[in-house]
C-alpha positions as CSV (number, residue, x, y, z in Angstrom):
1,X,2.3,26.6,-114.8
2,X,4.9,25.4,-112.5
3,X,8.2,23.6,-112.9
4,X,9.1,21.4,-110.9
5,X,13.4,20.7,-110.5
6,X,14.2,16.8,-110.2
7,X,17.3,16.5,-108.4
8,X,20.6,15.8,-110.2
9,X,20.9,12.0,-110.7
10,X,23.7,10.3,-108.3
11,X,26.2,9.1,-110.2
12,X,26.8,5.5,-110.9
13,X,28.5,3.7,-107.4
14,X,31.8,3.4,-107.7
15,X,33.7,-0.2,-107.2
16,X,36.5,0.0,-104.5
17,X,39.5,-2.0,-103.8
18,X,43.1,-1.4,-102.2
19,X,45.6,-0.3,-104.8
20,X,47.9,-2.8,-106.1
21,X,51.4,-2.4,-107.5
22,X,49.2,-4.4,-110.7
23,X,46.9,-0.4,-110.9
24,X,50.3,1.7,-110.9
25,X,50.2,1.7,-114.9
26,X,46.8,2.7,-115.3
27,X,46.8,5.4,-112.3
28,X,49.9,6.9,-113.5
29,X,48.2,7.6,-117.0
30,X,45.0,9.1,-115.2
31,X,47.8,11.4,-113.1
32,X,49.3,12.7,-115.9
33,X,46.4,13.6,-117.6
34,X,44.8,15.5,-114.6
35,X,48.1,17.2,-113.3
36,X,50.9,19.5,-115.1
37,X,53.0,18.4,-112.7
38,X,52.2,14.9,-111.6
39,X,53.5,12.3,-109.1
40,X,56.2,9.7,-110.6
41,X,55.8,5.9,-110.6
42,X,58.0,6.2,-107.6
43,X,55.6,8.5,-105.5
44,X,53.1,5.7,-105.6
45,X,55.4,3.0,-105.3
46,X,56.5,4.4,-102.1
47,X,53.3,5.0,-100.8
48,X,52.0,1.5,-101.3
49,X,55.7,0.1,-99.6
50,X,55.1,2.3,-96.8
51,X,51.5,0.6,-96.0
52,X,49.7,4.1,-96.7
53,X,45.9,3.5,-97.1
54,X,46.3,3.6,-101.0
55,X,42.6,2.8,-102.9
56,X,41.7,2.9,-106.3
57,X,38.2,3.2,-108.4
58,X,36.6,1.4,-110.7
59,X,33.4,2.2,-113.1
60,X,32.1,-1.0,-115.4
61,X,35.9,-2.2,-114.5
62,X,37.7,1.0,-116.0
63,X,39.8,2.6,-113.1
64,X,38.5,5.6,-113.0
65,X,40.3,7.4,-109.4
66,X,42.1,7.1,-106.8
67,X,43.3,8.2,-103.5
68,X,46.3,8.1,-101.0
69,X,45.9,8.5,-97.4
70,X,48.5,8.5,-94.4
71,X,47.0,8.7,-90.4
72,X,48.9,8.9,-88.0
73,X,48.4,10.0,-84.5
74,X,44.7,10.5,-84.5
75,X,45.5,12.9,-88.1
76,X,44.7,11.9,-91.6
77,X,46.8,13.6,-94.6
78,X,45.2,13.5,-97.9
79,X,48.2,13.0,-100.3
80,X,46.5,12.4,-103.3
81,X,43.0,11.8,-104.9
82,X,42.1,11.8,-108.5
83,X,38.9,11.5,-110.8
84,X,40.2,10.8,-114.6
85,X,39.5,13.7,-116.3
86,X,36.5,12.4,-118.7
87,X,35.1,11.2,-115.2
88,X,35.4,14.7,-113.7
89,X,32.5,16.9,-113.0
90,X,29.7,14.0,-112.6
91,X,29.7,13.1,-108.9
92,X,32.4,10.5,-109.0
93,X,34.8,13.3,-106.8
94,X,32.5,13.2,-104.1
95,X,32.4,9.5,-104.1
96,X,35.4,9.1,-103.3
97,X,36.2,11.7,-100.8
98,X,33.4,10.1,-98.9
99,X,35.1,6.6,-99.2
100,X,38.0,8.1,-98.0
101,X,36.7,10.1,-95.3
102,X,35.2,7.0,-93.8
103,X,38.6,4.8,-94.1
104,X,40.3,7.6,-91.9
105,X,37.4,7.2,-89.8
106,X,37.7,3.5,-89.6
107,X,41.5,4.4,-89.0
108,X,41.3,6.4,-86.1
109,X,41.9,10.0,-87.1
110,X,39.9,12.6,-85.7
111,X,41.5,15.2,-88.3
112,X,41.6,15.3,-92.2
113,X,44.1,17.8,-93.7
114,X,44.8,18.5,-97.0
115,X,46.8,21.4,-99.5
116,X,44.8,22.1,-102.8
117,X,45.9,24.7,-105.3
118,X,44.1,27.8,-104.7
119,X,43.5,27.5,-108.5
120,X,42.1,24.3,-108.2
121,X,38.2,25.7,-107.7
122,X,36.4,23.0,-108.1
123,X,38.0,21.0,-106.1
124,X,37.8,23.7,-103.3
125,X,34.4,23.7,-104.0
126,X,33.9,19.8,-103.4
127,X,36.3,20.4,-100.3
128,X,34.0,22.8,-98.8
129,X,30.8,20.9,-99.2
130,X,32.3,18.1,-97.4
131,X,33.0,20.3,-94.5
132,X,36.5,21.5,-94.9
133,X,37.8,24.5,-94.0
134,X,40.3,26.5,-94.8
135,X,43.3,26.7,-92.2
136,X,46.8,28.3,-93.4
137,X,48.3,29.7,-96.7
138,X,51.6,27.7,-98.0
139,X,53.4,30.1,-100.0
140,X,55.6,28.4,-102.7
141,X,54.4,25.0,-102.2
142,X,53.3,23.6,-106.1
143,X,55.3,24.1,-108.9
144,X,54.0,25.9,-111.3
145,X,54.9,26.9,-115.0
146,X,55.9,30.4,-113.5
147,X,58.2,29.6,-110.7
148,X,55.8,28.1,-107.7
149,X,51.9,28.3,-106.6
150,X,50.7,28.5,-103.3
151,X,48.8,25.5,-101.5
152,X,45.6,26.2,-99.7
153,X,45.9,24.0,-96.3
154,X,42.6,22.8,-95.1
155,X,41.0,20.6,-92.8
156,X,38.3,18.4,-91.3
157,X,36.9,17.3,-88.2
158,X,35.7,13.8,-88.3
């Protein structure tokens, strides 16, 4: 007898829209669940006044995640991207990278960079599979409950 492996189901698609000062309540209660140490209000606030590509996801019209993005100069900078933690684990992460990967596209960059925690493995993991790479060592960059935690730098060619 053989098995025989089906492949993991794709998630369900994920709806997409540009971030609105209307989503900052609801993504500022899926960043503080998925972050000790999370962005304010007034991070976002200031990355949607300063016309960063800011997008948000929806599932059965929940918002579910959500990303920041600044390009400039033919470089994209991941500043923040987020799967609600219930949400996490089932696909949705990749979704959205790939979104997002194609909106820098469609913006001109030629480079993706991000910082992860080096404790953040499964988001490493995603990172990886996606084609990043790992480029430079910040020492000192997160807080962290025992003084400050290194950020992983890594990057993309698109």
């Amino acid at each position: 007898m053989s098995a025989v492996l089906k492949p993991p189901a794709r998630p369900e698609p994920l709806a997409l829209r540009p971030m609105g000062p209307a989503d900052l309540d609801a993504v500022i209660r899926i960043e503080r669940a998925a972050y000790p140490y999370p962005w304010t209000l007034g991070n976002f606030r200031d990355c949607l006044d300063s016309g960063y590509s800011c997008w948000v996801a929806e599932l059965d019209g929940v918002l579910t995640g959500y990303f920041v993005l600044t390009v400039a100069v033919g470089e994209a900078h991941i500043l923040n991207c987020c799967v609600s933690p219930p949400s996490q684990g089932l696909g949705y992460g990749r979704q959205l990278m790939e979104v997002l990967l194609e909106n820098a596209r469609q913006l001109g960059a030629e480079w993706v960079y991000l910082e992860v925690r080096p404790s953040n493995t499964p988001a490493i993991r995603l990172y990886e599979g996606l084609g990043f790479q790992r480029l430079a060592l910040r020492r000192g960059y997160y807080p962290a409950d025992q003084g400050h935690e290194d950020a992983l730098v890594m990057r993309l060619p698109l």
